[in-house]
N, C-alpha and C positions, 0 to 999 in steps of 0.2 A: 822248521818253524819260520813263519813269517814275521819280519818286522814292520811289514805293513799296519800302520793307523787304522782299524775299522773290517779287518779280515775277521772272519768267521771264530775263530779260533783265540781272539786277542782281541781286550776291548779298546776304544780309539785312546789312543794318545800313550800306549803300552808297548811293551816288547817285552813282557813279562812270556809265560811259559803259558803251554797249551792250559785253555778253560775247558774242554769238553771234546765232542769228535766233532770234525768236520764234514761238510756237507759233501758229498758227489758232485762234478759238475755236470752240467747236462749240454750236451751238442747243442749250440747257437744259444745259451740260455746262460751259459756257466753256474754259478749259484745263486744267481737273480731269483731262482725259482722257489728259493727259500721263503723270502719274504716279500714277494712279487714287489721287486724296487727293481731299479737300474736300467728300467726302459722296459721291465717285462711282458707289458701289453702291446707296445711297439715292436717288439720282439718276435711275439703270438704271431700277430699279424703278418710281418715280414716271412714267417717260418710259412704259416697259413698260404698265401698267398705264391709264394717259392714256388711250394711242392705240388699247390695247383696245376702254377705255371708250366714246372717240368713235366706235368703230365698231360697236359695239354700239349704240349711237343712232341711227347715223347708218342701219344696218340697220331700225331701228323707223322712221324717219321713213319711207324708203324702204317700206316694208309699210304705212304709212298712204297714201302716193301711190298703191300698187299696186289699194289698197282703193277710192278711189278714182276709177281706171279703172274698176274693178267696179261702183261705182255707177252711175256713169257710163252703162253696157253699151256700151262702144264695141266689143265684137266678141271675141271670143277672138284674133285676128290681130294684133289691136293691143294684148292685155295680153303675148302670147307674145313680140312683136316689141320690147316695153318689156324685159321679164326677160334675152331675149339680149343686150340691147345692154348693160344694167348689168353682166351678166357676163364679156362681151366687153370691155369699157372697162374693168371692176375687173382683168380679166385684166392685160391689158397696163400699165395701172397700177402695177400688181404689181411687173410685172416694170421697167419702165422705175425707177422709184424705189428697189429691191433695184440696179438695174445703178448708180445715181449715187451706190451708198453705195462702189464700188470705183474709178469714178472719174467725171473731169468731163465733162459732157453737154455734147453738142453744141449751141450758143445758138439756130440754126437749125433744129434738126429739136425741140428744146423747144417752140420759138413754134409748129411748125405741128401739134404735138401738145396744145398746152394746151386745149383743146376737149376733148378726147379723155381727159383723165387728170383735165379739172374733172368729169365724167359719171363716171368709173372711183374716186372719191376713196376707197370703200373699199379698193378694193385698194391705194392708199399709205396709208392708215394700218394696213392688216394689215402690208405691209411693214414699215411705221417699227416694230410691234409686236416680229414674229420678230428683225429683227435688232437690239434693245433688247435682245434674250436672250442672245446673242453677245456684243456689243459696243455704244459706243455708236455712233448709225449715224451712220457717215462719217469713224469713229476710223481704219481699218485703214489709207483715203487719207490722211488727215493726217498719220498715223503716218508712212509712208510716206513723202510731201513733207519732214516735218520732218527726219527722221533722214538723208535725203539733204541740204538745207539746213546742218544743225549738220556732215556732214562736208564740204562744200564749203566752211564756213566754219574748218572745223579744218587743213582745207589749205591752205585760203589764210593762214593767220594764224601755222604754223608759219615759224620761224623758223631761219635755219642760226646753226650755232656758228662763230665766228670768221670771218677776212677770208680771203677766196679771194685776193686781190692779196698774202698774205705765205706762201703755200702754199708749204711746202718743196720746190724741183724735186729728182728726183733724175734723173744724169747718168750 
């Protein structure tokens, strides 16, 4: 438990016990995402802007490899064969990291894709980019978890009025 003033869990000026569940934090967002305070539009954008940036790099280094093969002369076959594959892998990339911002990935078909999506990396960070735009990525599942959580926890903690053993019968 936190003794912190104003944590999720404990209202300010408390160190009483937990109120309810707390939030997930989210990479670069912590639980700001909650109730979009704490810089979380500043945040967006920083996040936004980052993972642009890294891809836009990460695209230059990528065209210095390509460059390269061209020195190289390994063949038209094999500079064609390199270009589909980065596109083919950022593809799915893409796509696989857009799907784990809605929910949680399979731990087994992850492991026998990590090959696959460390070759694709542009295409997750174009993802983490787009949905920076949006939202923060992986706010919508958390949201989601949380808000079912705080009401699983609002049911359970309701409490009835009076005793059912002194319940007036009527006859």
């Amino acid at each position: 438990m936190s003794d912190e003033p104003g944590t999720p869990d404990t209202p300010a000026g408390s160190t009483g016990g937990p109120m309810g569940p707390r939030p997930e934090p989210l990479r670069f967002f912590g639980t700001s995402w909650v109730h979009h305070d704490d810089g979380y539009a500043a945040r967006r954008a920083g996040v936004a802007v980052g993972s642009l940036a890294a891809a836009a790099v990460s695209c230059l280094i990528l065209r210095f490899a390509y460059q390269g093969l061209q020195i190289a002369d390994t063949g038209s076959f094999v500079n064609v064969l390199v270009v589909v594959m980065f596109a083919i892998c950022s593809a799915l990339a893409f796509r696989n990291t857009w799907d784990r911002f809605g929910r949680h990935p399979d731990p087994d078909r992850q492991a026998s894709l990590r090959g696959l999506l460390a070759i694709g990396f542009v295409g997750s960070l174009l993802a983490y980019f787009f949905r920076s735009l949006i939202e923060a990525p992986g706010e919508k599942l958390h949201r989601a978890e949380y808000e079912k959580a705080r009401t699983r926890h609002e049911h359970r903690t309701t409490r009835r009025t009076g005793n059912p053993a002194k319940k007036k019968r009527h006859r």
